[in-house]
C-alpha positions as CSV (number, residue, x, y, z in Angstrom):
1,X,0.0,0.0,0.0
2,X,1.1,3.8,-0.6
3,X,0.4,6.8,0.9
4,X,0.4,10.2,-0.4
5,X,-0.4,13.6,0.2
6,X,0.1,15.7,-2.4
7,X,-0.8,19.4,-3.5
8,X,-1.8,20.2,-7.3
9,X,-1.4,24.0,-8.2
10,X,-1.6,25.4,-12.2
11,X,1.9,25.4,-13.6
12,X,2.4,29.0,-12.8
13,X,2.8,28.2,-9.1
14,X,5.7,25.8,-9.0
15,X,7.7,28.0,-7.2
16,X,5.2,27.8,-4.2
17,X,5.2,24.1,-4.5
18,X,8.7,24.1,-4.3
19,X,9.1,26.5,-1.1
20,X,7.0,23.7,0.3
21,X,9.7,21.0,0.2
22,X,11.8,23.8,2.1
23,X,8.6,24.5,4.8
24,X,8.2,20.9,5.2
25,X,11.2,19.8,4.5
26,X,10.2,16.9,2.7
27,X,8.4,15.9,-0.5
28,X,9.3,16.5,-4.2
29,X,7.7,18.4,-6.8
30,X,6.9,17.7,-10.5
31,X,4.9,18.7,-13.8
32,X,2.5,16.3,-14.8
33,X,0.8,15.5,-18.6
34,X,-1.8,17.8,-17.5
35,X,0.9,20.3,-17.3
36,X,-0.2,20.9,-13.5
37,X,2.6,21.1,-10.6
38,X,2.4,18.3,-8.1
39,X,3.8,18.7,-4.8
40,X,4.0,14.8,-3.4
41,X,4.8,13.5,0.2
42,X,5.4,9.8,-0.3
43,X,7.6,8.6,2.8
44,X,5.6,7.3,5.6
45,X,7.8,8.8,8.3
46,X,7.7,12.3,6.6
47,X,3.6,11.9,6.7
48,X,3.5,10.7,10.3
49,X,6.2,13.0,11.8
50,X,5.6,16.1,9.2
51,X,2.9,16.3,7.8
52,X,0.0,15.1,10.1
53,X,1.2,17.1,12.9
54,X,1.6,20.2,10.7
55,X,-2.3,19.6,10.0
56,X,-2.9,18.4,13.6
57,X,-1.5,21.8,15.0
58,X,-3.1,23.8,11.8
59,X,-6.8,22.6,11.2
60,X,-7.6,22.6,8.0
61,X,-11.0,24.6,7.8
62,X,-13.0,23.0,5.3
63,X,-14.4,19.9,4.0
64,X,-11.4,18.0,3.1
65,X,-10.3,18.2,7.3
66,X,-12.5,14.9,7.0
67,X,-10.4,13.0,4.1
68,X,-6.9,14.0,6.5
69,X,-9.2,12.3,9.4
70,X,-9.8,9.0,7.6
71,X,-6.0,9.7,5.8
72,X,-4.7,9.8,9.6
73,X,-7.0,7.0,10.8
74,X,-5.7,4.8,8.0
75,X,-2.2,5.7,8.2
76,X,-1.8,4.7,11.9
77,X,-3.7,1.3,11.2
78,X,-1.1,0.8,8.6
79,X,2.1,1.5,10.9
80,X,0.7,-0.3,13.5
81,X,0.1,-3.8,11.8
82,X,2.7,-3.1,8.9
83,X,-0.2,-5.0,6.9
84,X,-3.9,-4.2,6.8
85,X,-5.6,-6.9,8.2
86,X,-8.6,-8.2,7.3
87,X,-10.5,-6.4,10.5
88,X,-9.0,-3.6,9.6
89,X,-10.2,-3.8,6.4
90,X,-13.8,-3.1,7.8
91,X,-13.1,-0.4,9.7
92,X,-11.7,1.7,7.2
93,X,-15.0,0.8,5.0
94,X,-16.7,1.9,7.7
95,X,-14.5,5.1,7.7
């Protein structure tokens, strides 16, 4: 399984994307076929010890603070089985 949280800005914004590896530091940044910028945090030690407290300190304030819930919630099943079990399996469904 991989996790990923990534940011997706027009083209014209790489450079913000890019001072995010140096806020976080962490994460990479590309161009896609879409010709959109991607900024991608792939490492699951950068997620649990970066990112997820950044958001856990900084709320996000709209809909998608649900999606890092289950995102966290999911995560923290993972790292602590190292494999997603069948029973856990049902509770992220249920998620």
């Amino acid at each position: 399984m991989r996790f990923s949280y990534i940011i997706t800005q027009e083209s014209l914004e790489i450079e913000m994307l890019n001072e995010l590896i140096l806020f976080f530091g962490c994460g990479y940044v590309y161009t896609g076929p879409d010709n959109r910028g991607y900024y991608t945090v792939r490492s699951m030690i950068d997620l649990q010890t970066k990112i997820i407290p950044f958001f856990d300190k900084h709320p996000l304030q709209t809909k998608k603070y649900l999606s890092f819930l289950q995102f966290k919630k999911v995560l923290a099943l993972y790292l602590e089985n190292k494999s997603l079990l069948p029973s856990n399996i049902e509770d992220i469904k249920k998620l």
